[in-house]
N, C-alpha and C positions, 0 to 999 in steps of 0.2 A: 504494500500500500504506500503511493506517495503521499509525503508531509509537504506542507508549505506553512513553514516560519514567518509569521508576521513582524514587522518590527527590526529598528534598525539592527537592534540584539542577530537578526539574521544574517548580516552581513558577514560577522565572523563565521558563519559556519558555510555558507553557499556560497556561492562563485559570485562576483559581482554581475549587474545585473546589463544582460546586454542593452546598447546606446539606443536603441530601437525602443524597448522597453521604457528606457528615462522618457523618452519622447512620447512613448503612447500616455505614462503615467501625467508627463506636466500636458498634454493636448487634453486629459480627462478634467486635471484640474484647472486647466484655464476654464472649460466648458462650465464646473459648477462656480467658479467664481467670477464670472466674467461682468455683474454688475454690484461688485463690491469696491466699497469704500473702504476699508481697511481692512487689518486681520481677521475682527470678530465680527465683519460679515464674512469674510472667505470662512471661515468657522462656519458660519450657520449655513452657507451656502454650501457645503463638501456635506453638513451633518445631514442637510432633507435630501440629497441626493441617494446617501447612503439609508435614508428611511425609506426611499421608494423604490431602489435597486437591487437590495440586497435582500433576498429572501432566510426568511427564519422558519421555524428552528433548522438548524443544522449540524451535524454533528463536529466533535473539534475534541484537542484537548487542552488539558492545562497540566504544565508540569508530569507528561506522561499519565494523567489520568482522563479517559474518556469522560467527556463530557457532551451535552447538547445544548447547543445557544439558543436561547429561547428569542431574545431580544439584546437589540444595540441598544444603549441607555447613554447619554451627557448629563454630565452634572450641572445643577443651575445656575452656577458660576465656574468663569473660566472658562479654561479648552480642558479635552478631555474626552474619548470617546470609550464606553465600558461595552465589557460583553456579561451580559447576568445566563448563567450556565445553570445547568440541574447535573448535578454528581452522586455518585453513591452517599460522598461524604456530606451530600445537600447543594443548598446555594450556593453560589460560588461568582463572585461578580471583579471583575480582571480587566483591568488596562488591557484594550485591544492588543497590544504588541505582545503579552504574552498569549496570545491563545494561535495554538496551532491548529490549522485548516488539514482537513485529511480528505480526501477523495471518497465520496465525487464531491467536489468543490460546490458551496452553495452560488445559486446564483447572484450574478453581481456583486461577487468575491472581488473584481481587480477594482472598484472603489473603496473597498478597505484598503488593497496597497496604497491606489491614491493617497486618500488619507494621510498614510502615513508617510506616506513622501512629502505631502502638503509640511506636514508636522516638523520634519528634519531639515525644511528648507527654510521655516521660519524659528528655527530654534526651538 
């Protein structure tokens, strides 16, 4: 079964990401933020994107333990985008960058890498 690593955290372990890829990931985020005025609309712009694109639940983990993402959650202030997960060991609610995606991929999974490319490029 292939993993796919969320978060910059992945760079150390996968190949860096081909130029092709940079380019589709900033051509997705120009597209959700393309009438923003500053960061925390590119925030809320990249966040309804990812509410109307990316289908839930889906399966994933955290830290080698199967989980299913029931829903993406933002906190009410700040940036920040969470995954709230169902585990054996219960709720389970994780900074997107930890939760590893496993196949078959949900849909509208390459807006979460957006995402987090958004994230790494505004610090």
């Amino acid at each position: 079964m292939f993993h796919h690593h969320l978060g910059s955290t992945a760079a150390l372990h996968e190949p860096a990401a081909p130029p092709s890829d940079d380019r589709r990931l900033r051509a997705m985020i120009d597209r959700a933020t393309r009438d923003s005025l500053d960061e925390s609309d590119e925030h809320a712009g990249l966040l309804s994107v990812i509410r109307e694109e990316v289908a839930c639940p889906f399966a994933a983990r955290i830290d080698g333990e199967d989980v299913e993402c029931i829903r993406l959650d933002w906190p009410p202030r700040g940036y920040g985008l969470n995954a709230v997960c169902l585990a054996h060991s219960g709720t389970r609610v994780v900074d997107i960058s930890k939760l590893e995606l496993v196949e078959p991929f949900p849909r509208g999974h390459d807006w979460i890498d957006a995402y987090l490319a958004w994230r790494d490029l505004v610090g």
